[in-house]
C-alpha positions in Angstrom: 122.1 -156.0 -200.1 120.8 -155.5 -196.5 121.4 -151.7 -197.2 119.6 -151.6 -200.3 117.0 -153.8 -198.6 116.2 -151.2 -195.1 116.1 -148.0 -197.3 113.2 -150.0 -199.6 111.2 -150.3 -196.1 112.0 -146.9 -195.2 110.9 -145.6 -198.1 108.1 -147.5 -198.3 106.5 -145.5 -195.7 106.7 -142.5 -198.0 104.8 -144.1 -200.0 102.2 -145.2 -197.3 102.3 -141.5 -196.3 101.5 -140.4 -199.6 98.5 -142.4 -200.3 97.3 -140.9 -197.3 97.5 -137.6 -198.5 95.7 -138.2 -201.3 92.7 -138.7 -199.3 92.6 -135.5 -197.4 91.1 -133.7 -200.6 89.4 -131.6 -198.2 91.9 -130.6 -195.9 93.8 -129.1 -199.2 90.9 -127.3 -200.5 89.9 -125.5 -197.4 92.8 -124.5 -196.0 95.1 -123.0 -198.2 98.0 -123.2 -195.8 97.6 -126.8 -194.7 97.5 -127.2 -198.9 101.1 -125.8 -199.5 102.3 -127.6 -196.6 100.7 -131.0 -198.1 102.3 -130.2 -201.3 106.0 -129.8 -199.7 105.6 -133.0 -198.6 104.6 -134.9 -201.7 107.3 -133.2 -203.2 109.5 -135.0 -200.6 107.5 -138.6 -200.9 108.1 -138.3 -204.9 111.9 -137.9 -204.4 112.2 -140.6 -202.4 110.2 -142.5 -204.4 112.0 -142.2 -207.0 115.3 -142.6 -205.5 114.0 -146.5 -204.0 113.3 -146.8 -207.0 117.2 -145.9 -208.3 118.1 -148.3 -205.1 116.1 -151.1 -206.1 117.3 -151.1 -210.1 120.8 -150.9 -208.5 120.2 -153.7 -205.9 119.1 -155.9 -209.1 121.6 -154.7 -211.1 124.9 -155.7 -208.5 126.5 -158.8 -209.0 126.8 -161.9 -206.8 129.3 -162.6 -204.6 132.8 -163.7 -206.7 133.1 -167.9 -206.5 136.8 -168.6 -208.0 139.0 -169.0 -205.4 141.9 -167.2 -204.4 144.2 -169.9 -205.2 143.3 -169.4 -208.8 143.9 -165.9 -208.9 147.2 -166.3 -207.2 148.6 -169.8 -207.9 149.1 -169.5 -204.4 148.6 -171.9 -201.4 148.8 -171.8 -197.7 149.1 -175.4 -197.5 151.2 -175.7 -200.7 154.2 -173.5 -200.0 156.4 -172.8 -203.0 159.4 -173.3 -201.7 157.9 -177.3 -201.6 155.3 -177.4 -204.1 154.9 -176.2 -207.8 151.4 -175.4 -208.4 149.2 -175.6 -211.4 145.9 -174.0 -212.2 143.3 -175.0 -214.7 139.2 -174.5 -215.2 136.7 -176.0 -217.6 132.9 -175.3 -218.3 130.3 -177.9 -218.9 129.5 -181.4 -218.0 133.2 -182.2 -219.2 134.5 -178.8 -217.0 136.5 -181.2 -214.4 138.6 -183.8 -216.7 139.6 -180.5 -218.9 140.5 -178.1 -215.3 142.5 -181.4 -214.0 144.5 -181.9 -217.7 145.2 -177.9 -217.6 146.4 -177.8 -214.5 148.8 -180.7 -214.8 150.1 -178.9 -218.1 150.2 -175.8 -215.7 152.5 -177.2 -213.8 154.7 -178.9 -216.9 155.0 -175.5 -218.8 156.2 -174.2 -215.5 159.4 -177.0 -215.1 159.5 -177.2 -218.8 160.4 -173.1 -219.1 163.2 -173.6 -216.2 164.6 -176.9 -217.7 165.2 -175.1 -220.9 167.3 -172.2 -218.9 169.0 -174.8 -216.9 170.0 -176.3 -219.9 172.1 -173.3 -221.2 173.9 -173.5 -217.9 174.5 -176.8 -218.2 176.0 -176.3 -221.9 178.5 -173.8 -220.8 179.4 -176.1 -217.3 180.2 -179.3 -219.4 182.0 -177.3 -222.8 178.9 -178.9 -224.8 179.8 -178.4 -228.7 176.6 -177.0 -230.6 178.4 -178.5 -233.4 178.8 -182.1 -232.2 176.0 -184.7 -233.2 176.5 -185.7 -229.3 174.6 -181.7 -228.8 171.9 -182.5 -230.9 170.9 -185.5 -229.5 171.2 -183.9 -226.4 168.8 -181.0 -227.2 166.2 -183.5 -228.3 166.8 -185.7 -225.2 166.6 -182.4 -223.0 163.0 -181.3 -225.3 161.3 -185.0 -224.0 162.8 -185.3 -220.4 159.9 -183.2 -219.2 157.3 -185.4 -220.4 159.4 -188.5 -219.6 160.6 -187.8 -215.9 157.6 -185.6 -214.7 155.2 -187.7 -212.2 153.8 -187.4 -209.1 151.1 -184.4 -210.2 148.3 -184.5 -207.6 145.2 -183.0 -207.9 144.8 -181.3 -204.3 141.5 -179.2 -204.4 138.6 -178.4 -207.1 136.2 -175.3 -206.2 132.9 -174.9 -208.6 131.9 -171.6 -209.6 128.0 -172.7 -209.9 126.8 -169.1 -211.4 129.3 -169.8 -214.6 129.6 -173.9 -214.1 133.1 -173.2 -214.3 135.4 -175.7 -212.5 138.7 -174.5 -211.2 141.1 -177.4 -210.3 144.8 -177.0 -208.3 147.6 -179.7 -209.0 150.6 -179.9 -206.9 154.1 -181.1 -207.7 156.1 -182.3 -204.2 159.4 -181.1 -205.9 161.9 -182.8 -203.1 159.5 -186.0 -203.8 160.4 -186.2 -207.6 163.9 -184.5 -207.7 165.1 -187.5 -204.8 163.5 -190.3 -207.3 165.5 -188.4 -210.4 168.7 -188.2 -208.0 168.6 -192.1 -207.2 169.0 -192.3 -211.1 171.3 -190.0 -211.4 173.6 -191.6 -208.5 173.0 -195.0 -210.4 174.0 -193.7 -213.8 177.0 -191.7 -212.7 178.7 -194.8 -210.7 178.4 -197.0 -213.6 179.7 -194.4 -216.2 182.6 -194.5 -213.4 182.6 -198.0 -213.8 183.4 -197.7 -217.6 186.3 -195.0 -217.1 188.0 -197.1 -214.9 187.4 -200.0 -217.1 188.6 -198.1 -220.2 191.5 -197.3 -218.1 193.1 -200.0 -217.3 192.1 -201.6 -221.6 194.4 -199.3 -222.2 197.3 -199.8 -219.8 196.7 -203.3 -221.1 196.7 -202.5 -224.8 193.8 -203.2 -225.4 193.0 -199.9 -226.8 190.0 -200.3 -229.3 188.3 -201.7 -225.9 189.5 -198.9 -224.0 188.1 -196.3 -226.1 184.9 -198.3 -226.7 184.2 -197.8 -223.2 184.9 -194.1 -223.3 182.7 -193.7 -225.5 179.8 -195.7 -224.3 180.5 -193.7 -221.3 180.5 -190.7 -222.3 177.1 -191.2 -224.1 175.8 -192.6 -220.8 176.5 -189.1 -219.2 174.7 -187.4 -222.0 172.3 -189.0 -221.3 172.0 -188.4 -217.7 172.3 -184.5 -219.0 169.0 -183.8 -219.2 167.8 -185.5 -215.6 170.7 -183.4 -214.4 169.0 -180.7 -215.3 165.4 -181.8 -213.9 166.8 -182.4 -210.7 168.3 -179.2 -210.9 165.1 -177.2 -211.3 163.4 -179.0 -208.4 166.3 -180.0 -206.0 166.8 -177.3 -203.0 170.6 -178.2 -204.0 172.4 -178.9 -207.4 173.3 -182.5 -207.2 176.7 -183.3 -207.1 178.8 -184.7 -210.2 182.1 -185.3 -210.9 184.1 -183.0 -213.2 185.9 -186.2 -214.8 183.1 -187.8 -216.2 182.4 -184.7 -217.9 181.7 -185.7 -221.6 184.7 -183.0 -222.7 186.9 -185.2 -220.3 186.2 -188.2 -222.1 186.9 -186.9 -225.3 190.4 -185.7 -224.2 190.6 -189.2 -222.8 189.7 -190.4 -226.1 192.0 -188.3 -228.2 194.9 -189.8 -225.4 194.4 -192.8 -226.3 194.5 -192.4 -229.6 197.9 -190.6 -230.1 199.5 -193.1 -228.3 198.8 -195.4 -231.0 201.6 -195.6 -233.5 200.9 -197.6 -237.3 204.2 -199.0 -239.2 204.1 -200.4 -242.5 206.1 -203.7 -242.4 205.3 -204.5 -246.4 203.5 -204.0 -249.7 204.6 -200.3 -249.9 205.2 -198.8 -253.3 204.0 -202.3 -255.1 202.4 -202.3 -258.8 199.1 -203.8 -259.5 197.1 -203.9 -262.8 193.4 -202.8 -262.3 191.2 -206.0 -261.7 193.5 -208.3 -260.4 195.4 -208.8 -256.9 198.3 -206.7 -255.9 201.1 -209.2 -255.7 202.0 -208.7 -251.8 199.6 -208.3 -248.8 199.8 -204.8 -247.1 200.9 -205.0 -243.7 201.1 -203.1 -241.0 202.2 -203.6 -236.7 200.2 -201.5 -234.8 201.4 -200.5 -230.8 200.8 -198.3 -228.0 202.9 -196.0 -225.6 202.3 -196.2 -221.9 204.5 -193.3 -221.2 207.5 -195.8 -220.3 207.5 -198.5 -223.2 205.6 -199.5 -226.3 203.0 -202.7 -225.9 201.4 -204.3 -228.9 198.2 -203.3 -229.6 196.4 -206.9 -229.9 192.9 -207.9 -231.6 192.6 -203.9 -232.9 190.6 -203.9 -236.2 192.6 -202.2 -239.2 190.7 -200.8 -242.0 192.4 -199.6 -245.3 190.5 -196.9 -247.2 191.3 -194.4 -249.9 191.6 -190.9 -250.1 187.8 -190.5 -250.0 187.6 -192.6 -247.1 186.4 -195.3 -249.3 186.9 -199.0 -247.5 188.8 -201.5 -249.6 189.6 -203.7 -246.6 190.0 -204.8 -243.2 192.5 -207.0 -240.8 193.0 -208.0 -237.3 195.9 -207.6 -235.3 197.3 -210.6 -233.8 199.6 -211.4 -230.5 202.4 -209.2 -231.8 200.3 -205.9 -233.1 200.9 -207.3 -236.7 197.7 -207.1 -239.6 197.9 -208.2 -243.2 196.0 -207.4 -245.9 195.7 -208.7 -249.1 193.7 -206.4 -251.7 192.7 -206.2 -255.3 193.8 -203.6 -257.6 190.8 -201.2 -258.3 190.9 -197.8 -260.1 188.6 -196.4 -257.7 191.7 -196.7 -255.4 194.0 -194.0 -256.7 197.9 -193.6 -255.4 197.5 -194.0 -251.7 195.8 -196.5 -249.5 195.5 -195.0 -245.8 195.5 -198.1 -243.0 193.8 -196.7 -239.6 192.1 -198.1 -236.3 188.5 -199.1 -237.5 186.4 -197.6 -234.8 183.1 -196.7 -236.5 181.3 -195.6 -233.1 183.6 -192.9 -232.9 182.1 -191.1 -235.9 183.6 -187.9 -237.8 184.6 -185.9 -234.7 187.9 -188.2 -234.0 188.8 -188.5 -237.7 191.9 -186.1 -237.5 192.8 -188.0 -234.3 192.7 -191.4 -236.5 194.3 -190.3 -239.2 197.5 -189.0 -237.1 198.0 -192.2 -236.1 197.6 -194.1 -239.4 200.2 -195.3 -241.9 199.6 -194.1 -245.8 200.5 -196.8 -248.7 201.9 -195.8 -251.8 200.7 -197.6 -254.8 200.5 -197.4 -258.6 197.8 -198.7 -261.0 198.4 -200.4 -264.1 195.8 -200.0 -266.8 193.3 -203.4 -267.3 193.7 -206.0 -270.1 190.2 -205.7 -270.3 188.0 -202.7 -272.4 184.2 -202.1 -272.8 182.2 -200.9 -275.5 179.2 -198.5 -274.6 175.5 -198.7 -276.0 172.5 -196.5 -275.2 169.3 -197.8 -275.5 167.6 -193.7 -275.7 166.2 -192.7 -279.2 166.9 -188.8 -278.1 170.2 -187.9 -279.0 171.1 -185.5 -275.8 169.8 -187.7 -273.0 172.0 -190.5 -275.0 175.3 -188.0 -275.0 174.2 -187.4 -271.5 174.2 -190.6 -270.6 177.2 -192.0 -272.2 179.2 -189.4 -270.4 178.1 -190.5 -267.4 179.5 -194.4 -268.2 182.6 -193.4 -270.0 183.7 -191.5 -267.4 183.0 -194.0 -264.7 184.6 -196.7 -266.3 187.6 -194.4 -267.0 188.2 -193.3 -263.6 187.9 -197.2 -262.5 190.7 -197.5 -265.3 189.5 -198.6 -268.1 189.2 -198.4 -271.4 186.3 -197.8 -273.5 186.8 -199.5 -277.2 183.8 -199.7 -280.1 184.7 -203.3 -280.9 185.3 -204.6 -277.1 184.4 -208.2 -276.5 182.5 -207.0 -273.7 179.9 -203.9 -273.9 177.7 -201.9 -271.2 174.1 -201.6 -272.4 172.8 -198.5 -270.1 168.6 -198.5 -270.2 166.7 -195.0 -269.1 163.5 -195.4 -268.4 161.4 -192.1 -267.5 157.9 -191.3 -265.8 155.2 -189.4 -267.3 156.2 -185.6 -266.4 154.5 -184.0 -263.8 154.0 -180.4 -263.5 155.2 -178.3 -260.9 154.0 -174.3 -260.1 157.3 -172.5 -260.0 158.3 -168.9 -259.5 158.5 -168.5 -263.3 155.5 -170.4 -264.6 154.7 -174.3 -265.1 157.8 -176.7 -264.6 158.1 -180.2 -265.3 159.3 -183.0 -263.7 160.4 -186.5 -264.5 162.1 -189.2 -262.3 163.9 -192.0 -264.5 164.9 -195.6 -263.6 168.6 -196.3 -265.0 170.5 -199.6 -265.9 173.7 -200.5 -266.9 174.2 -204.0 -268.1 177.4 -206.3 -268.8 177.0 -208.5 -271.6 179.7 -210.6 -273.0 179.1 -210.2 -276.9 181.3 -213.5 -278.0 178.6 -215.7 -275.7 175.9 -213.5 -275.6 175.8 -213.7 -272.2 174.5 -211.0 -269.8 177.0 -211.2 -267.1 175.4 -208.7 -264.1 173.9 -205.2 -263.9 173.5 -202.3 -261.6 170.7 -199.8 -261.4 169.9 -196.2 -260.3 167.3 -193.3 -260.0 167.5 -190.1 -260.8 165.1 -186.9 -260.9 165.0 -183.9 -263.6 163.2 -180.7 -263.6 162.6 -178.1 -266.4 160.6 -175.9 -268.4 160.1 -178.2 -270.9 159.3 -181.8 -271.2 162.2 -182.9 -273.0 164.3 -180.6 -271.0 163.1 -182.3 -267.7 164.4 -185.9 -269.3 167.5 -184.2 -270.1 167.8 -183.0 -266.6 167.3 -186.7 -265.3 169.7 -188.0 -267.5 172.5 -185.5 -267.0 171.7 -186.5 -263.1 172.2 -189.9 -263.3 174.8 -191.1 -260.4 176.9 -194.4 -260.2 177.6 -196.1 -257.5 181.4 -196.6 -257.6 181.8 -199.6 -256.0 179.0 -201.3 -257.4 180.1 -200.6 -261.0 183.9 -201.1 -260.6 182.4 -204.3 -259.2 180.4 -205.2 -262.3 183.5 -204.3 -264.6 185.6 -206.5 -262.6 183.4 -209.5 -263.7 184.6 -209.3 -267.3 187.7 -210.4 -265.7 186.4 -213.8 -263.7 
């Protein structure tokens, strides 16, 4: 500006100079030299007229002097080195310019750790032999999605410039990384002792024989340290130095641990293998089975174990308690949803599906056979439409024949099945108008010779179709019984 500012004044004197030879209008006429030598010089004045005049729309024209400060331009900071600090930037305009340039530069710095967590995660995955295909992984990825968000404090807001010729606020927040990564390792040290704590616990359960305690602890173990996971990797991303863990309490170590535990578990059958029993009523001996554990030099009993006895679906039909000696006895009654085998197993539901192979090596398999009821039903559909009533009766016959029984038109004892559906609704589909119904379904045990409505059970089901009928049919043909609730209500006809 002071450039453009002294050749204004210099040329201003042209201009002074010029005015002055306007007023020598006798000098020019008269002498003709003088004239031309007059005229040179205006020529000169109007040039440089003209170009203060090029000066002065440029002066006008510049900019002022930038006002955003360095620090926003570079996310840099002399007194906020990196290898300390993780910085965030953020700006706002208006009245409101400083509360939104503080919350942007907080999430600044939050994208930042979040982007390095998620890396540090992978490694992580491939260090501890995570399973994508566990349960334990998924809630592991969610855990590690919110750990940011949960674990990141200590943001201060450490300078705030104003650009006053755009009101623009420009806020920087600083992260002390060594602060925050010390207060995640305190946790981490806390966690990691106690998850020791467990192991050693689970340990010495086992030696005892107490073994469903001893893999309890495992496992609450083990989902302690997936839990610490995530703050691992926090601490990672901020710590000048990984923190150090201990490759046994690695959650793949304690599922080996687990899996130890449970093939040195050995089931026998000590009675009620191979008996008869007719559908409805008790099998006439208790199955029971002696359950111990190897310590590498002798078996122990395993005492106060839990021992469930399912079917081939997995289906529970009941459950015992070891006593002093390992022994459990069970005494059942004679279902058709049963089949030819009963399995009896350790009952350790917080183990989930992964150790289900594990369990089942270590079970003892029942044989049984099922002798057809004393008891038969008759069927009655309370459905005007003729398919939806075959539907439907093909649904209950079938149930109750698989539960093994009989259905007989003149049974003392009949199933009334009620279908009620909703008004259809229509649905755009990718090959015109559908409709669709949802239907509420009952089935009803009534003994004829008292009249006397003995229980029920009841369902929902959904249909969809071109057509209105065809949606009810739909319902009806998707009607599903509860097994156990309806061998249940058949079993009543017996009491």
């Amino acid at each position: 500006m002071d450039f453009f500012i002294t050749l204004l004044v210099l040329n201003t004197s042209y201009i002074l100079q010029l005015q002055f030879l306007c007023t020598r209008t006798t000098v020019r006429l008269l002498r003709i030299p003088a004239l031309f030598h007059y005229d040179r010089k205006l020529i000169r004045v109007k040039f440089c007229l003209s170009l203060s005049i090029a000066f002065i729309a440029l002066a006008a024209a510049a900019p002022a002097s930038s006002q955003v400060p360095q620090w926003a331009l570079s996310h840099k900071h002399p007194n906020y080195p990196s290898r300390e600090f993780i910085l965030g930037v953020g700006q706002g305009m208006g009245e409101k310019g400083n509360e939104s340039a503080k919350r942007l530069a907080q999430s600044d710095i939050a994208m930042q750790v979040r982007i390095k967590v998620q890396m540090e995660i992978k490694n992580i995955q491939q260090v501890y032999g995570l399973n994508p295909n566990r349960s334990s992984y998924a809630d592991f990825k969610i855990k590690s999605a919110s750990v940011v968000d949960e674990e990141l404090t200590g943001t201060v807001i450490v300078e705030t410039a104003i650009d006053t010729s755009t009101n623009t606020t420009y806020t920087l927040a600083a992260l002390n990384k060594e602060k925050l990564s010390a207060a995640i390792a305190a946790e981490l040290t806390e966690g990691w002792v106690h998850a020791k704590n467990l192991q050693r616990t689970a340990e010495d359960f086992i030696r005892r024989g107490k073994i469903t305690e001893g893999i309890q602890n495992f496992v609450e173990a083990r989902s302690d340290v997936m839990e610490l996971l995530p703050k691992l990797a926090l601490h990672d991303v901020l710590a000048s130095a990984p923190f150090p863990t201990d490759a046994s309490l690695a959650p793949s170590a304690f599922a080996s641990s687990i899996r130890d535990a449970l093939s040195s578990v050995r089931i026998e059958k000590r009675g009620g293998d191979k008996q008869k029993g007719k559908i409805g009523e008790n099998f006439p001996e208790p199955f029971i089975v002696q359950i111990s554990a190897n310590d590498g030099e002798s078996s122990i009993p395993v005492v106060g174990a839990a021992i469930v006895f399912l079917n081939s679906s997995g289906e529970q039909f009941g459950e015992a308690i070891t006593d002093a000696k390992g022994m459990a006895s069970c005494s059942l009654k004679a279902k058709g949803n049963i089949g030819k085998r009963l399995r009896a197993r350790l009952s350790l539901p917080s183990l989930g599906g992964e150790f289900s192979s594990s369990l089942n090596s270590s079970s003892a398999v029942f044989d049984c056979v099922l002798l057809e009821a004393d008891v038969a039903f008759s069927v009655k559909i309370d459905v005007r439409s003729s398919k939806v009533n075959d539907a439907l009766r093909s649904v209950v016959v079938d149930a109750a024949t698989h539960a093994g029984y009989h259905i007989v038109d003149m049974s003392r004892f009949m199933l009334r099945v009620g279908f009620q559906s909703t008004t259809p609704a229509t649905v755009d589909g990718t090959d015109g108008t559908l409709y669709s119904v949802s239907s509420d379904f009952t089935v009803t045990l009534i003994d004829k010779d008292s009249n006397r409505t003995i229980g029920s059970i009841a369902g929902k089901s959904k249909g969809v179709a071109k057509s209105q009928d065809g949606a009810v049919e739909q319902s009806a043909h998707g009607v599903k019984i509860d097994v156990a609730e309806f061998v249940s209500l058949l079993e009543k006809a017996k009491n």
